[in-house]
C-alpha positions as CSV (number, residue, x, y, z in Angstrom):
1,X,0.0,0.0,0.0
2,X,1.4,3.4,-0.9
3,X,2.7,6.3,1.2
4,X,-0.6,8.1,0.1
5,X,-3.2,5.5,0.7
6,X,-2.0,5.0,4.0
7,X,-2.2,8.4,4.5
8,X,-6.1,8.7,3.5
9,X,-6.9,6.0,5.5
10,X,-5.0,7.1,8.7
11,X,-7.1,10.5,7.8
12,X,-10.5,9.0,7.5
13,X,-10.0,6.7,10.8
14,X,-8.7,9.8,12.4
15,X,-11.7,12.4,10.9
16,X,-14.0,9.4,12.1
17,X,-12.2,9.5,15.7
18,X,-12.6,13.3,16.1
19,X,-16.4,12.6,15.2
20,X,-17.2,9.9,17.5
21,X,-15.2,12.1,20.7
22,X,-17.4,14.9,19.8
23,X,-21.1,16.3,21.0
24,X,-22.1,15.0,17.5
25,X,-24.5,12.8,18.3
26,X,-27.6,14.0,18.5
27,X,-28.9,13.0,15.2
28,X,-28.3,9.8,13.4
29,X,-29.0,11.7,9.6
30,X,-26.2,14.2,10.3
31,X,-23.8,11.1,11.1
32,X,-24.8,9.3,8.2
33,X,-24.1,12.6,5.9
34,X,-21.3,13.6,7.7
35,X,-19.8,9.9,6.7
36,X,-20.8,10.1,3.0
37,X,-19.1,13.4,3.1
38,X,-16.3,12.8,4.6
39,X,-15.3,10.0,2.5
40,X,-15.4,11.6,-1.0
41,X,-13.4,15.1,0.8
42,X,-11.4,12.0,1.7
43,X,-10.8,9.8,-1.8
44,X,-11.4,13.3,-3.5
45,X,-14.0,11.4,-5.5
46,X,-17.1,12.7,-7.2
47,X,-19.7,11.7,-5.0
48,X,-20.5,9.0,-2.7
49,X,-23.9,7.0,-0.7
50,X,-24.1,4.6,1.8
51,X,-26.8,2.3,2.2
52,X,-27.7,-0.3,4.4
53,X,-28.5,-4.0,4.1
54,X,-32.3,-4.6,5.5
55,X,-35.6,-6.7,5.0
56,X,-33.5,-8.1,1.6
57,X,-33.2,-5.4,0.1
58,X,-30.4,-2.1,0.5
59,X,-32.1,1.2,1.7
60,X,-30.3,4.4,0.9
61,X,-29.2,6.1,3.8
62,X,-27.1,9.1,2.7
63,X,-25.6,10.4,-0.6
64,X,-23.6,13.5,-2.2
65,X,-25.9,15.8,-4.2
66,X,-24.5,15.0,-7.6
67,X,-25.0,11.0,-6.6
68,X,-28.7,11.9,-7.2
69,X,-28.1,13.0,-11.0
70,X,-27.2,9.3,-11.9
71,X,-30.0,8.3,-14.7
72,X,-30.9,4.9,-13.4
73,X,-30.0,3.1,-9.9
74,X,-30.1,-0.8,-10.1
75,X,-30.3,-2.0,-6.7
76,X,-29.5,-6.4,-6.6
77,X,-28.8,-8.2,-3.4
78,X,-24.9,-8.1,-3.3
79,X,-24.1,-5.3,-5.3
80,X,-25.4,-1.5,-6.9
81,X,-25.1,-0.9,-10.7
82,X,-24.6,3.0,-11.8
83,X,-25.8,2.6,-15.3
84,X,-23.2,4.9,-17.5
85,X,-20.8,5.8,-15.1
86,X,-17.5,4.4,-13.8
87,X,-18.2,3.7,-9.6
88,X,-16.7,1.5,-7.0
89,X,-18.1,-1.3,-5.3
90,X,-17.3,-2.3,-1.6
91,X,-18.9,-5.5,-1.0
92,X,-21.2,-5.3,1.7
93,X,-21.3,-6.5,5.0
94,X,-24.1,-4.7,7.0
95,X,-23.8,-1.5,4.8
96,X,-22.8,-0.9,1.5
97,X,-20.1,1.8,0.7
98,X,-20.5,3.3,-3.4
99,X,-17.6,5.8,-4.3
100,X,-17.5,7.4,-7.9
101,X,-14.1,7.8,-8.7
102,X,-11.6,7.7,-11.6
103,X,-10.7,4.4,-12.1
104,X,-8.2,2.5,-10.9
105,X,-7.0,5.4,-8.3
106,X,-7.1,2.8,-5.6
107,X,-6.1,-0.6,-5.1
108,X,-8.3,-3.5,-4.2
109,X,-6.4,-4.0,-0.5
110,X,-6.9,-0.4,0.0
111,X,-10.8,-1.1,-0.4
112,X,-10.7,-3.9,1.8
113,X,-9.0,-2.6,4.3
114,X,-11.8,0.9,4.1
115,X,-14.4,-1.2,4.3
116,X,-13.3,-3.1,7.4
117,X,-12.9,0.3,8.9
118,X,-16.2,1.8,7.3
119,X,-17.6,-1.0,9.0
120,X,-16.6,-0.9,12.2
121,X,-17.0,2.7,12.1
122,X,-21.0,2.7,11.2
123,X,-21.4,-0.1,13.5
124,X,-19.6,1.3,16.8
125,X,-21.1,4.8,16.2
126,X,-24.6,3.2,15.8
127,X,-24.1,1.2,19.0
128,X,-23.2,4.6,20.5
129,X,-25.9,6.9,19.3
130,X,-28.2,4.5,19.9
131,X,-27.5,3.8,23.9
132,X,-27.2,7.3,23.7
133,X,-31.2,7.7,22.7
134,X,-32.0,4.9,24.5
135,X,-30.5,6.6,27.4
136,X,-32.2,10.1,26.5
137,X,-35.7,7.8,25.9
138,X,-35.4,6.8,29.5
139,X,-34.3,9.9,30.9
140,X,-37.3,11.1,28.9
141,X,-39.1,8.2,30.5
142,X,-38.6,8.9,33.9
143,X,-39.0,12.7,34.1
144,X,-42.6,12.4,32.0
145,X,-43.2,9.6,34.9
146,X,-42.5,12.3,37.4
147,X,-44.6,14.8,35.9
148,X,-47.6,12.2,35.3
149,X,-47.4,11.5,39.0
150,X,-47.5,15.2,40.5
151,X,-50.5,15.7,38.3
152,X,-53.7,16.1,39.4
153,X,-55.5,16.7,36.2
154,X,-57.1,13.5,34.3
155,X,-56.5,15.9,30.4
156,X,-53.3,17.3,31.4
157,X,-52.0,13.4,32.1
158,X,-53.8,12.7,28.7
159,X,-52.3,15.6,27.1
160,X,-48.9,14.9,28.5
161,X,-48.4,12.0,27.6
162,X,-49.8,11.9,23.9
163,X,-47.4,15.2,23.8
164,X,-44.8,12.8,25.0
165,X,-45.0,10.4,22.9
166,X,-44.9,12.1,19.8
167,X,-41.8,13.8,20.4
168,X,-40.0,10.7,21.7
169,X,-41.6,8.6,18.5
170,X,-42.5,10.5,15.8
171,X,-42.3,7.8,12.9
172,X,-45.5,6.8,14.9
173,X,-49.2,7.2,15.3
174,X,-51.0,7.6,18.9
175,X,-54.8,7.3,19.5
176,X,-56.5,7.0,22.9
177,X,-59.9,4.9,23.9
178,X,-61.4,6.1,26.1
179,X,-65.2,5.5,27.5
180,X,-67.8,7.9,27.1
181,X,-67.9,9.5,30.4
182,X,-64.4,11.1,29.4
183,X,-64.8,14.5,27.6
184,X,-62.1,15.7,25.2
185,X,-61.1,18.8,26.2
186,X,-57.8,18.7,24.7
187,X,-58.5,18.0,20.9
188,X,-56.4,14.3,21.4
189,X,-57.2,11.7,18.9
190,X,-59.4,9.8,21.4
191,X,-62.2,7.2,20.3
192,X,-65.0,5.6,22.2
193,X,-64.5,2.2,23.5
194,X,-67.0,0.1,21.5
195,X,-68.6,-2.2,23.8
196,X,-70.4,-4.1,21.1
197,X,-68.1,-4.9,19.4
198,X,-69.3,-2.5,16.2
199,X,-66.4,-0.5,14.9
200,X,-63.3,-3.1,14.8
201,X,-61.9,-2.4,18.0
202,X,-61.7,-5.7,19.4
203,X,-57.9,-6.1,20.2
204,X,-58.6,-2.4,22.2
205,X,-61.7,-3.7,24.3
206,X,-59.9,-7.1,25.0
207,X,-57.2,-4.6,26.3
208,X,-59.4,-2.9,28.0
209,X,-61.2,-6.1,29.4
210,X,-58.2,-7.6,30.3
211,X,-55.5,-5.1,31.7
212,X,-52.9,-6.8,29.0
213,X,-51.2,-5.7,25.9
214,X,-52.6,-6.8,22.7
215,X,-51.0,-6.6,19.0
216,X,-52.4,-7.3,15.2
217,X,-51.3,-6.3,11.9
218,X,-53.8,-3.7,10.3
219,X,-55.7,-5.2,7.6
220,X,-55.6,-2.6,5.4
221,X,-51.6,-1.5,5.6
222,X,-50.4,-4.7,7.0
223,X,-48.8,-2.1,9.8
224,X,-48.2,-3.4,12.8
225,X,-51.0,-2.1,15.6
226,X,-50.1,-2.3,19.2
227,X,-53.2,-1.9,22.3
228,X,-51.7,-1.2,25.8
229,X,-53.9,-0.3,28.3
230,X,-53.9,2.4,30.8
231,X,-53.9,0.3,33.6
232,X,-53.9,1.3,37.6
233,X,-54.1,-0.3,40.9
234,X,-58.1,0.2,41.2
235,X,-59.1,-0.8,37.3
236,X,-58.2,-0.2,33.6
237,X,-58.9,3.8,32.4
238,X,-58.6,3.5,28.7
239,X,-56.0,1.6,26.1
240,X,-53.3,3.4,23.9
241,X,-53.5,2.8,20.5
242,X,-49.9,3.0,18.7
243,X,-49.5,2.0,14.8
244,X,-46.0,1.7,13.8
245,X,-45.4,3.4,10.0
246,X,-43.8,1.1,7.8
247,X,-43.3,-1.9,10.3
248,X,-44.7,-4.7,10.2
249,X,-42.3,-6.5,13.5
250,X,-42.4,-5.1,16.6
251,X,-39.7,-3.5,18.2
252,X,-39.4,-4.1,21.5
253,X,-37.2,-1.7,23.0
254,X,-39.6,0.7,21.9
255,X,-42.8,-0.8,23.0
256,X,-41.2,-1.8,26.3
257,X,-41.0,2.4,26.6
258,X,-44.2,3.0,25.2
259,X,-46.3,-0.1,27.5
260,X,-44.0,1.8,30.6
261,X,-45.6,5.0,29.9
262,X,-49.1,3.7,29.6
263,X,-48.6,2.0,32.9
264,X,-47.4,5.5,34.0
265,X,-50.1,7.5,32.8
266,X,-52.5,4.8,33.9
267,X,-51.7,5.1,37.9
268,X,-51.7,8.7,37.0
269,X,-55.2,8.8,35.4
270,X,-55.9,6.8,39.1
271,X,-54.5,9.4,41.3
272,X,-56.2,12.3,39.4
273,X,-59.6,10.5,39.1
274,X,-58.9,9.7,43.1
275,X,-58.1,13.3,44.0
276,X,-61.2,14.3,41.6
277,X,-63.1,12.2,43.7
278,X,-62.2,13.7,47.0
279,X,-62.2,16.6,45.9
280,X,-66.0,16.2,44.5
281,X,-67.0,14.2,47.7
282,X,-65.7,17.0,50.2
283,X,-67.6,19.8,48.1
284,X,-70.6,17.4,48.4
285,X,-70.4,16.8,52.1
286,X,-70.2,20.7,52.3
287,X,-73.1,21.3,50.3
288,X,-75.0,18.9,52.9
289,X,-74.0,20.3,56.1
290,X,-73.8,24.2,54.7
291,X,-77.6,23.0,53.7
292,X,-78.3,21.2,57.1
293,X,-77.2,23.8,59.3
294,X,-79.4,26.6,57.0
295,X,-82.3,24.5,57.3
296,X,-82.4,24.2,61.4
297,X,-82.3,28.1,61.9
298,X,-86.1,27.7,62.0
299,X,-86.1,29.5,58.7
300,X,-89.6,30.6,57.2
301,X,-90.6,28.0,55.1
302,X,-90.4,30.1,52.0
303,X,-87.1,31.2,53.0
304,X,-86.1,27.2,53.7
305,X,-87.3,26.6,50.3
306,X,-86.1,29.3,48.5
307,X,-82.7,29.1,49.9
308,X,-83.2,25.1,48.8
309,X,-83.8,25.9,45.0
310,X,-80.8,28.0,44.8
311,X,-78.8,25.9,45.8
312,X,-79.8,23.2,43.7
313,X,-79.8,25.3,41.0
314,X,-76.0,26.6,41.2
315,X,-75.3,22.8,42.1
316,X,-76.5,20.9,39.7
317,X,-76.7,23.7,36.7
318,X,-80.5,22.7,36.6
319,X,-82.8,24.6,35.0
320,X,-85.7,24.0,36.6
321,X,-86.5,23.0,40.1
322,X,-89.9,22.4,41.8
323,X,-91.1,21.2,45.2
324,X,-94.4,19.4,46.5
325,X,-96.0,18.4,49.1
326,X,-98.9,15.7,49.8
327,X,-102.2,17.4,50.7
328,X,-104.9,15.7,52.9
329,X,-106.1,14.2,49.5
330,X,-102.6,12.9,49.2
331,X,-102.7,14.6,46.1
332,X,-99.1,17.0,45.0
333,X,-99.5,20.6,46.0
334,X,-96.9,23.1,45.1
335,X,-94.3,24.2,47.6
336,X,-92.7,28.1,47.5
337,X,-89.2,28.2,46.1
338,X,-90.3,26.2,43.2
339,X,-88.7,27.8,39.8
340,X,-91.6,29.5,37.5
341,X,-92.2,26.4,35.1
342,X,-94.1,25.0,37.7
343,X,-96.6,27.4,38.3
344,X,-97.3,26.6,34.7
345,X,-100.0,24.0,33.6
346,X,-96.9,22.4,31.2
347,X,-95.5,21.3,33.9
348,X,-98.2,19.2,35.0
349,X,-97.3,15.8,32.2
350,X,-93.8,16.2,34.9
351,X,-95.4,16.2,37.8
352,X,-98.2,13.5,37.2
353,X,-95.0,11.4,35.9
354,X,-93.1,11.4,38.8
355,X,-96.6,11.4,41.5
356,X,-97.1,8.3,39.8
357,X,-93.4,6.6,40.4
358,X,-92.9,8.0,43.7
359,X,-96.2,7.1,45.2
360,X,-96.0,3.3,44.2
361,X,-92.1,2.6,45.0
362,X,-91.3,5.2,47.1
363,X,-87.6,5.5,45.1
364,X,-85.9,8.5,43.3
365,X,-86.1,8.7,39.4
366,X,-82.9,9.1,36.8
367,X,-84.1,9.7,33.7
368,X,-81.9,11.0,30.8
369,X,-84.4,11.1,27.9
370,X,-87.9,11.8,29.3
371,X,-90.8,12.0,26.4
372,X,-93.9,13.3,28.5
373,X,-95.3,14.2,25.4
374,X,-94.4,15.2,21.2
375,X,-93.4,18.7,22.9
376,X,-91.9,17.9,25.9
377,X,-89.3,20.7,26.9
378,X,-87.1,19.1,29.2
379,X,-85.1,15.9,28.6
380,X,-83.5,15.0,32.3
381,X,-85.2,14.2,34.9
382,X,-84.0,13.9,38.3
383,X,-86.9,13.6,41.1
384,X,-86.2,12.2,44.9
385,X,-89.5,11.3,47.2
386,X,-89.4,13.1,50.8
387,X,-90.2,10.5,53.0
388,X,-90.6,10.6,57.1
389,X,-91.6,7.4,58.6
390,X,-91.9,5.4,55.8
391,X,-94.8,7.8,54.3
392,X,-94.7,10.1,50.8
393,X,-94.4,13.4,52.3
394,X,-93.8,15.1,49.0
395,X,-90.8,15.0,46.4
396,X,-88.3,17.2,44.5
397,X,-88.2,17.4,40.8
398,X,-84.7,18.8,38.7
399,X,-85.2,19.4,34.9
400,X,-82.7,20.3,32.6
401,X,-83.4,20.6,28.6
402,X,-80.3,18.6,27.4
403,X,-80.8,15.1,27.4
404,X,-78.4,12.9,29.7
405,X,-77.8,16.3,31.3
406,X,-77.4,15.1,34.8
407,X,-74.9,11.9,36.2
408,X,-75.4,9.3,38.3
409,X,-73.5,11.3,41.3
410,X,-75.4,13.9,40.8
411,X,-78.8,11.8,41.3
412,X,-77.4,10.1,44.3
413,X,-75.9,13.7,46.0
414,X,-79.5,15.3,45.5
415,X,-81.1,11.9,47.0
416,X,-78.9,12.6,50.2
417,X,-79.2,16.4,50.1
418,X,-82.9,15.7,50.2
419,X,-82.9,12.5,52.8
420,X,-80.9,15.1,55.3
421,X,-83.3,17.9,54.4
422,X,-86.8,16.3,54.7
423,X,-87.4,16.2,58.4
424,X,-86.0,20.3,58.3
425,X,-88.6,20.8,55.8
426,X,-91.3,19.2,57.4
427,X,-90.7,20.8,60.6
428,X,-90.8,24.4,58.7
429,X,-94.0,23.1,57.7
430,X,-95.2,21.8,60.8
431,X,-94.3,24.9,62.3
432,X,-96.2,27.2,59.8
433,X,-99.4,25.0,60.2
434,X,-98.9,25.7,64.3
435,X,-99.2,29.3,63.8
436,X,-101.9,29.1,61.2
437,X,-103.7,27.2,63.8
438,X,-103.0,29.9,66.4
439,X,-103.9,32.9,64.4
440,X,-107.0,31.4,62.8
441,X,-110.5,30.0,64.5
442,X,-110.4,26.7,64.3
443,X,-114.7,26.5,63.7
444,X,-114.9,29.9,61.3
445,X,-111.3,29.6,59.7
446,X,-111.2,33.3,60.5
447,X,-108.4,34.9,61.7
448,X,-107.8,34.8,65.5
449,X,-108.9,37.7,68.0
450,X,-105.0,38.1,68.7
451,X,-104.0,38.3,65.2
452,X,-106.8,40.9,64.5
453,X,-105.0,43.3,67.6
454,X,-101.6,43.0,66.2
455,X,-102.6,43.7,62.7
456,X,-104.7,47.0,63.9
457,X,-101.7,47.9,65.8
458,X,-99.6,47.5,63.2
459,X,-101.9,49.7,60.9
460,X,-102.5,53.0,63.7
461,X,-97.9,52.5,63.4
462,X,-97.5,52.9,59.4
463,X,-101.3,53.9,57.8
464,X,-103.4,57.2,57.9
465,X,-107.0,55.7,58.9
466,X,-108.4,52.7,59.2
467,X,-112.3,51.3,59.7
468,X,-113.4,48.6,62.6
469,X,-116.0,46.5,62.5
470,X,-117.7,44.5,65.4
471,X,-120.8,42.5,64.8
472,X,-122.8,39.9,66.6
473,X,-125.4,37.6,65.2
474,X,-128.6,38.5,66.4
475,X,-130.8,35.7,68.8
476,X,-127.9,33.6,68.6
477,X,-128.7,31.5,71.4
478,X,-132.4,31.5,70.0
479,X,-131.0,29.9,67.0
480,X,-129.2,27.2,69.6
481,X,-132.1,26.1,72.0
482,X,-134.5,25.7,68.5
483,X,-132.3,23.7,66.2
484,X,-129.3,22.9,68.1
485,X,-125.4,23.7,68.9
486,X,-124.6,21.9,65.5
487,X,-127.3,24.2,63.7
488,X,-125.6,27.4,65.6
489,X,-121.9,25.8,64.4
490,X,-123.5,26.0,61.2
491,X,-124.8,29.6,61.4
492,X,-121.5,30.8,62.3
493,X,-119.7,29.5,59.5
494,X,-122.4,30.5,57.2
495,X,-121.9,34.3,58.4
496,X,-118.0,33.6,58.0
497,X,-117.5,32.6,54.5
498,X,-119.8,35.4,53.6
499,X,-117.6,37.8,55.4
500,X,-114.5,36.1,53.5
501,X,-116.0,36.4,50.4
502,X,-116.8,40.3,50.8
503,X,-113.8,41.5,52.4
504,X,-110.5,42.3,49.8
505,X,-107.4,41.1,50.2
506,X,-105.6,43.2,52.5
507,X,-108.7,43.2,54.7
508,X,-108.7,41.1,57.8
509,X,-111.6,39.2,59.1
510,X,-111.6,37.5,62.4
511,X,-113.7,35.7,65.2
512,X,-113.9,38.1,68.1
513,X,-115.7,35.6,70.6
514,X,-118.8,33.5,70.8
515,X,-121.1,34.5,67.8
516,X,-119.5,38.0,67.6
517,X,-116.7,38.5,64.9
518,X,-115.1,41.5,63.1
519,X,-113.8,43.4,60.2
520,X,-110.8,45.2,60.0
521,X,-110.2,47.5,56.5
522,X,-106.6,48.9,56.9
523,X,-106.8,52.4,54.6
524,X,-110.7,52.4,54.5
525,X,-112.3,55.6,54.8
526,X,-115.6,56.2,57.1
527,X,-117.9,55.9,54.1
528,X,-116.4,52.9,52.8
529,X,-116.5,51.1,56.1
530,X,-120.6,52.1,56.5
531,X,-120.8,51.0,53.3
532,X,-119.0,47.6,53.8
533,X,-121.3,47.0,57.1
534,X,-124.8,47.5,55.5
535,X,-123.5,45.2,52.4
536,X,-122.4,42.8,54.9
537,X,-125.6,42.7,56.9
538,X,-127.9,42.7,53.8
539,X,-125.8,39.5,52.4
540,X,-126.5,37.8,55.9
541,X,-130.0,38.5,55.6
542,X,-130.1,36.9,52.2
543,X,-128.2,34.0,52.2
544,X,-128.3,31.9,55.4
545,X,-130.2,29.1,56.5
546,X,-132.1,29.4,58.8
547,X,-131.9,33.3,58.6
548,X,-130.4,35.0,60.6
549,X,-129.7,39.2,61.1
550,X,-126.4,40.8,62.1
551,X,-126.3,43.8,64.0
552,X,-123.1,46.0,63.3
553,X,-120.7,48.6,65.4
554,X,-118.3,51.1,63.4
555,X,-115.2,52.6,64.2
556,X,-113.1,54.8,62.7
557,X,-109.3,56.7,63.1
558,X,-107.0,58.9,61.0
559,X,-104.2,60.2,61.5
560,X,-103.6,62.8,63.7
561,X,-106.1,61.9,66.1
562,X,-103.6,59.5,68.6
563,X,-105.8,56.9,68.5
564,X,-105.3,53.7,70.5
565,X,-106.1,50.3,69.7
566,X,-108.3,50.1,73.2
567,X,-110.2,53.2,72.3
568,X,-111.0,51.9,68.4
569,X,-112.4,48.5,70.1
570,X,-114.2,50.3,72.6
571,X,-115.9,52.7,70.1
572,X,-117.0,50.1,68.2
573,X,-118.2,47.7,71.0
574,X,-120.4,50.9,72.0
575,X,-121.8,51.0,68.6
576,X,-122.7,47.1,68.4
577,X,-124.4,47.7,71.7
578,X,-126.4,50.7,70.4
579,X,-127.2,48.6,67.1
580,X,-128.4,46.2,69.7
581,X,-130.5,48.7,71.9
582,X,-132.2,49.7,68.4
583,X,-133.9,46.8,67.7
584,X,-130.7,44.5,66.3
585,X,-130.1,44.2,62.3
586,X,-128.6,47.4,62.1
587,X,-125.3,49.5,61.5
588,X,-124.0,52.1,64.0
589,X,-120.9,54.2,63.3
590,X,-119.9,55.4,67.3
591,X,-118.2,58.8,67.4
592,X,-115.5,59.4,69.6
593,X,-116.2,58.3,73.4
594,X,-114.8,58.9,76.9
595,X,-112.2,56.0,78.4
596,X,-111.2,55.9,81.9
């Protein structure tokens, strides 16, 4: 071998040398260039290309630009014919060296002995670079692992580790399955877990199924299709679909990476669905006790139930929300607090839905496409029975428009919501029926003689006048010794549904004692109050059986006058007993009098 060949090789070895010691290595193309290249600077040869021997058949790796201006490549197992041109052959081993050259300018040893260093060359350098990526691919590995593990978000560990994987392996393709109760926030290639078996996906439910890795070749690119499943301590979360591009064997350095960050991400998905969880359940157990303690503050009922639908509302994002309780009749009467709709007559297909249901089993209803009727408005249905010793007390309903609107936790957070609310409610109730009871005759269902003082007190504190009326039904006790106490009973709830049907609405009408009662008109003027009385006294005249005669005192105050509640009653007590002293069935307005 001459002086200069020896020289060229020492050159190349040592050029290869320099390349291997340096931070070179960070991208298999550049080494594969950088050899082409540094051959033909080298040999001082026109152009060069290396390829490599795979899958029977050699696969250009890197070439010169001009070796791409050759008319025809003929590529045959042991060697590569340049059609037209004079080129040198190195006979392969694992890759295969072409040099275009003049001819003859090196000898056939010098070849030999190139080749054996080319060789060893490609094949130490690609041992290198490639414990160097597998070492970067772990590194990789393990900080994505840490990261999956100090998230607490189930689409950030999704994001993260599709992210990751496309960066670490971009020659390949990464869906996710998922099941439906997953949303995709992110924009990922995620499908739906087919549990029918519909769509093809039978290798990714069988991964899913079975917490194990599955393979097939794709029938349509005979690409090789790996299934690993996202798999924690508590359950499978989904499978991770990879495809590997223009592979039909599977490489299992890479897979053993990919399976390790499904594992990963799968005890991640676990620890973020877990911390979810908690997170959901303390906000729940909160909305109970914030909602138990409100609801024994002996609240008003409409303020119990008012404060009841709101929070149900911001809760549950329903849209509408009503409340009902079982009358005498057991029959569903509306509760306050209970959101517009419901005051509507389309409600009712709803409500005579869920009467129906709740009466018979006594069990909540979760109902994700309700059809009441061809327009029905609202598609979920949530409803949960009140129940207090084993007996419908009434029930809740939650609508929302969207169908499948509401989940199953939030059906089973409202049933518990309600079951800790029900005995509050029923005591508000309870309550409000004890002080209807004390403010209203139990025979008459008039207001109470109590309830009449406080709300003529109330009026001589805020009003400018006001008009009392006493009146006592004439021969009362006649009416008792001829027919009977249950005739009398009868009388005086005769006289008092006449009374309630004259009076308006801010008018108060109450039984003063005995067979006397009274009218109070808060804002009525003297005339108006006369006038009231004699209407009052005619319509008694007319309409009872057996007939019977009122006989009627009137009092009257303005402002300015100091009035007290004890002279207005006394005034018109003094005019009942003038009525009285002028042969009964009569009206007497009683001008001021003197009070010791």
């Amino acid at each position: 071998m001459t002086h200069l060949t020896e020289y060229t090789l020492m050159s190349i070895k040592s050029l290869f040398f320099d390349y291997i010691s340096s931070e070179s290595l960070q991208n298999s193309k550049t080494h594969e260039e950088y050899f082409v290249s540094t051959l033909q600077n080298a040999m001082n040869s026109k152009d060069a290309a290396l390829f490599k021997y795979e899958n029977h058949k050699f696969v250009l790796l890197a070439a010169t630009a001009g070796f791409y201006q050759f008319n025809r490549i003929v590529k045959q197992q042991n060697r590569v014919e340049m059609h037209d041109h004079e080129v040198e052959l190195l006979i392969p081993g694992e890759f295969l060296i072409v040099i275009k050259e003049e001819k003859n300018a090196f000898s056939k040893e010098f070849y030999e002995k190139l080749q054996s260093e080319c060789d060893q060359f490609l094949s130490y350098f690609i041992r290198l670079f490639n414990k160097k990526e597998s070492d970067a691919k772990h590194k990789s590995l393990y900080q994505l692992t840490e990261k999956l593990h100090s998230t607490m978000s189930k689409d950030e560990v999704l994001n993260q580790l599709i992210f990751s994987l496309q960066t670490m392996f971009p020659a390949h393709l990464f869906y996710l399955f998922l099941s439906q109760d997953n949303e995709n926030i992110q924009n990922l290639l995620i499908k739906s877990l087919d549990y029918e078996g519909n769509y093809g996906n039978e290798k990714a439910m069988e991964a899913y199924l079975t917490g194990d890795v599955q393979w097939e070749l794709s029938k349509h690119s005979n690409q090789l299709v790996v299934y690993a499943p996202l798999k924690g301590n508590q359950g499978v979360y989904g499978v991770l679909e990879v495809t590997q591009q223009n592979q039909s064997d599977l490489n299992s350095d890479v897979m053993l990476i990919i399976t390790s960050l499904a594992k990963a991400a799968g005890n991640a998905l676990e620890n973020a669905k877990l911390y979810e969880q908690s997170k959901k359940l303390v906000s729940d157990l909160q909305l109970i006790n914030e909602t138990s303690q409100r609801l024994n503050k002996n609240l008003r009922l409409i303020e119990t139930m008012t404060f009841m639908s709101e929070r149900i509302m911001r809760s549950f994002s329903a849209e509408e929300v009503g409340f009902y309780y079982m009358n005498e009749e057991r029959q569903p009467r509306i509760l306050p607090g209970s959101t517009p709709f419901f005051h509507k007559r389309e409600s009712e297909p709803y409500i005579n839905l869920v009467h129906s249901k709740v009466s018979q089993q006594l069990e909540g209803m979760f109902m994700g496409e309700v059809r009441v009727n061809e327009s029905s408005e609202f598609s979920s249905l949530i409803a949960i029975p009140m129940i207090q010793s084993e007996q419908l007390k009434g029930f809740a309903i939650v609508l929302h428009s969207d169908s499948y609107f509401f989940t199953f936790e939030m059906f089973k957070l409202l049933q518990s919501l309600i079951h800790h609310s029900t005995l509050a409610l029923m005591n508000s109730m309870l309550r409000e029926e004890l002080e209807q009871l004390v403010k209203t005759d139990h025979l008459t269902k008039l207001h109470s003689r109590n309830f009449l003082d406080e709300s003529v007190q109330s009026s001589l504190e805020k009003d400018r006048q006001g008009t009392f009326i006493l009146m006592d039904i004439d021969n009362f006790k006649q009416i008792n010794d001829t027919y009977g106490h249950q005739v009398g009973d009868e009388v005086l709830i005769q006289v008092a549904k006449i009374m309630k049907n004259s009076i308006g609405e801010y008018d108060i009408g109450a039984r003063w004692g005995g067979e006397e009662l009274a009218v109070y008109l808060p804002q009525g003027d003297l005339a108006a109050g006369i006038t009231f009385a004699n209407s009052l006294a005619a319509s008694v005249r007319k309409e009872t059986v057996p007939t019977v005669t009122v006989s009627c005192g009137v009092a009257h105050w303005r402002e300015g006058r100091h009035d007290t509640l004890k002279r207005i009653i006394m005034r018109a007590d003094k005019g009942l007993y003038n009525a009285k002293e002028s042969g009964k069935n009569c009206v007497i307005f009683q001008e001021d009098i003197e009070v010791e």
